[in-house]
C-alpha positions as CSV (number, residue, x, y, z in Angstrom):
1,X,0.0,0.0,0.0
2,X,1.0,3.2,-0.4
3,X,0.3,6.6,0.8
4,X,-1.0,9.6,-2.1
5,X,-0.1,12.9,-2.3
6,X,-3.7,13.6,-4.2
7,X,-5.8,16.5,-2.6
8,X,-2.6,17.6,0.0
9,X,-2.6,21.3,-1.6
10,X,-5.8,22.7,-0.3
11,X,-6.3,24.7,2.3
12,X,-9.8,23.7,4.8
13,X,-11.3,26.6,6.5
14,X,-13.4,24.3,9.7
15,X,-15.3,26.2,12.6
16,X,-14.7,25.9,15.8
17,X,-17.8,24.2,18.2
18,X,-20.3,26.1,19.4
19,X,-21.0,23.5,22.2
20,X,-19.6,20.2,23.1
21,X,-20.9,16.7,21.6
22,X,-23.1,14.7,23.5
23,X,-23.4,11.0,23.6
24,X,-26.2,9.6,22.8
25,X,-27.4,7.0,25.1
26,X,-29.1,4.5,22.9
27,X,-27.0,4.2,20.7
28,X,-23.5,5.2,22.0
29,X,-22.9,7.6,18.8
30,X,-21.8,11.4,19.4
31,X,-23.7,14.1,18.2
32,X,-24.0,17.9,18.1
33,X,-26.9,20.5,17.4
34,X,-24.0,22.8,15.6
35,X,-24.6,22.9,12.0
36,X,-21.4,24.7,11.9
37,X,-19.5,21.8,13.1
38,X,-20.6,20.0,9.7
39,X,-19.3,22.8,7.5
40,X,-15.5,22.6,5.9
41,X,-14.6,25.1,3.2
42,X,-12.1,23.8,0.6
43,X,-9.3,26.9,-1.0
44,X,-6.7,26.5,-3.2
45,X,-4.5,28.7,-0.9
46,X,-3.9,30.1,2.4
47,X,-4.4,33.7,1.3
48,X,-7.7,32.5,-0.4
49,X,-8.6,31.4,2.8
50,X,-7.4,33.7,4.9
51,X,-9.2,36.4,2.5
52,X,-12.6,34.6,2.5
53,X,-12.3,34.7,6.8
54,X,-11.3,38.5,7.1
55,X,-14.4,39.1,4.2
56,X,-16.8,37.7,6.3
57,X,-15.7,38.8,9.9
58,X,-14.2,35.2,10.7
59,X,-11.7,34.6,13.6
60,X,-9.0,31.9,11.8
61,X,-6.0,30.4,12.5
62,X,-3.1,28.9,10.4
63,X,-1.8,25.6,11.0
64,X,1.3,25.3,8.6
65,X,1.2,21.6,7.0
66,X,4.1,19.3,8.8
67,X,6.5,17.5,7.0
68,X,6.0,13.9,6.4
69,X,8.5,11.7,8.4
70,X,9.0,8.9,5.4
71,X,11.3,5.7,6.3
72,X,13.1,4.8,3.3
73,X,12.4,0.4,2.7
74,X,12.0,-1.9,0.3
75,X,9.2,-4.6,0.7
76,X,11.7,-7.2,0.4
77,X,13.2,-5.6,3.2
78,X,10.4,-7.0,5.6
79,X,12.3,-10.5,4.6
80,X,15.3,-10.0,5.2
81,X,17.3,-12.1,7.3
82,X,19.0,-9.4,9.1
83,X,16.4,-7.5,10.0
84,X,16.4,-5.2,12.9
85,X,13.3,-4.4,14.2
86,X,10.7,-6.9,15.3
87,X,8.2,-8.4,12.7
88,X,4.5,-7.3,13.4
89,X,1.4,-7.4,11.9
């Protein structure tokens, strides 16, 4: 398996809670009464977003994306007779 890159350039613009979510008893699933909650805003850029919240009178924050840790191995590396670390699955 292996992990895309597809869709890692946009920028989501998500509101914060208006209340916390409940559990609901029956059930056991969590819910919320804040349609807000519900709404994510896709830009192609920061300073689109960061436009589209100043237009409307939205407080924002940026979280700067954080760079992937990748560890460089083979799949026949999981077979290898000298492995290091432990086998899991």
């Amino acid at each position: 398996m292996q992990s895309g890159k597809s869709k890692t350039n946009r920028w989501i613009l998500e509101f914060e809670a208006d209340e916390a979510r409940k559990i609901d008893p029956l059930m056991g699933y969590t819910s919320s009464s804040d349609m807000k909650s519900q709404v994510k805003l896709e830009f192609n850029s920061a300073d689109a977003a960061k436009e589209y919240a100043e237009a409307h009178g939205i407080a924002y924050s940026i979280q700067k994306p954080q760079k992937q840790k990748r560890r460089v191995m083979s799949y026949s590396e999981n077979f290898a007779s000298d492995r290091t670390l432990p086998w899991t699955h």
